[in-house]
C-alpha positions as CSV (number, residue, x, y, z in Angstrom):
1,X,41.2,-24.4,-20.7
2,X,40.9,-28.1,-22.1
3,X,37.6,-28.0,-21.7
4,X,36.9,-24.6,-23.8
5,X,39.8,-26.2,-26.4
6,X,37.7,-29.7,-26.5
7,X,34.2,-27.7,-27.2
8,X,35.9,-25.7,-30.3
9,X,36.8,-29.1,-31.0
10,X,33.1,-30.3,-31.3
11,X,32.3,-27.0,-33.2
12,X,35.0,-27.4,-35.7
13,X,34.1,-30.6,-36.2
14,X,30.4,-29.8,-36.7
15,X,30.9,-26.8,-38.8
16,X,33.9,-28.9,-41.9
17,X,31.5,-31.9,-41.9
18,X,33.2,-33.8,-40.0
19,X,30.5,-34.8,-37.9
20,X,26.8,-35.0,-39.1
21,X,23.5,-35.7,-37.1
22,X,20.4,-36.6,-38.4
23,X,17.1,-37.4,-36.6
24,X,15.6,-40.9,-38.2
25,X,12.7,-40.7,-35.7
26,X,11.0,-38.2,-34.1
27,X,10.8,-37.7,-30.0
28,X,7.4,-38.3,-28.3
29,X,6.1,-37.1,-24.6
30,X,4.9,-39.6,-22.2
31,X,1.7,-40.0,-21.7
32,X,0.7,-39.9,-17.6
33,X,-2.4,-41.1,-16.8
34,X,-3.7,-39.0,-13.4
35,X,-6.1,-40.3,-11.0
36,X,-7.8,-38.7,-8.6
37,X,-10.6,-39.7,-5.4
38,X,-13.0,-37.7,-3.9
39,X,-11.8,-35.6,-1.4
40,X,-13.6,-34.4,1.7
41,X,-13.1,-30.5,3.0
42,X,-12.0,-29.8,6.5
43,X,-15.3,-28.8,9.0
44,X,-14.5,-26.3,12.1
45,X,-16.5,-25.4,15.0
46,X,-15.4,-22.0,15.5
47,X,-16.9,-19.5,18.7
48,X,-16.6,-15.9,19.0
49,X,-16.9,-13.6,21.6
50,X,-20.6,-11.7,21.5
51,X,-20.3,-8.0,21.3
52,X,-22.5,-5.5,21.6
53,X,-22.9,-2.1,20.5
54,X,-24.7,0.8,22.4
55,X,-24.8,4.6,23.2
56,X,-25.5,6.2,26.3
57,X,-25.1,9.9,27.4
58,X,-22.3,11.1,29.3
59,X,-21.0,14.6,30.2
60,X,-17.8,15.4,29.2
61,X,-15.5,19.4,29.7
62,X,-14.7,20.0,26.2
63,X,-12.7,23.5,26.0
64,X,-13.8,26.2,23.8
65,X,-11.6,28.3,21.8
66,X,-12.0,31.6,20.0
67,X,-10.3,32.2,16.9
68,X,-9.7,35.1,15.1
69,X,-8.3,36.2,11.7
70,X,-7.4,39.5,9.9
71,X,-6.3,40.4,6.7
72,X,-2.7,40.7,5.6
73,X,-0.7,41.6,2.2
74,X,2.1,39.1,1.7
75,X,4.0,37.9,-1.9
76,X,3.4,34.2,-2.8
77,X,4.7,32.6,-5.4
78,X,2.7,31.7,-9.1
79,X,3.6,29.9,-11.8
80,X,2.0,30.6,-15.8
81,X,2.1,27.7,-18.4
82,X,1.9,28.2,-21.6
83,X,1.0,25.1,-24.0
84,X,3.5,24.2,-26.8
85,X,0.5,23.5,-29.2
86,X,-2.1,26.0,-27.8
87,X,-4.1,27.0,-31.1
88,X,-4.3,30.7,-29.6
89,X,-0.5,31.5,-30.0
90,X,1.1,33.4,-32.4
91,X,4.0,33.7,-33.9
């Protein structure tokens, strides 16, 4: 509570006069100077397993199946949209 009594204070102070800041001379950034050296990438001796692709034939059971189909009648949904700027509509 002091605190938030203190900062309207500072504001009060600020805003009647009371207080005035000016800036004489303006701010400036350091300047960093950045050196660097050469650097030298990592080497690897990396081995990997040898694989080889082939085919061969082989005889395998694969099961047969017969499938049949006949026609039937049955009620399905549909769905009709009409456009709310389609140039054919009149009203």
């Amino acid at each position: 509570m002091a605190l938030l009594i203190l900062v309207a204070l500072v504001v009060a102070a600020f805003a009647f006069g009371f207080i005035n800041v000016d800036q004489v001379k303006e701010g400036k950034a350091p300047t960093v100077k950045l050196e660097t050296s050469a650097g030298e990438a990592p080497v690897f001796d990396i081995k990997t397993a040898t694989i080889d692709l082939g085919k061969k034939k082989e005889t395998v059971k694969v099961p047969t199946v017969d499938v049949s189909s006949t026609d039937t009648t049955v009620t399905v949904p549909t769905i009709s949209v009409e456009r709310a700027d389609d140039p054919n509509k009149q009203d």
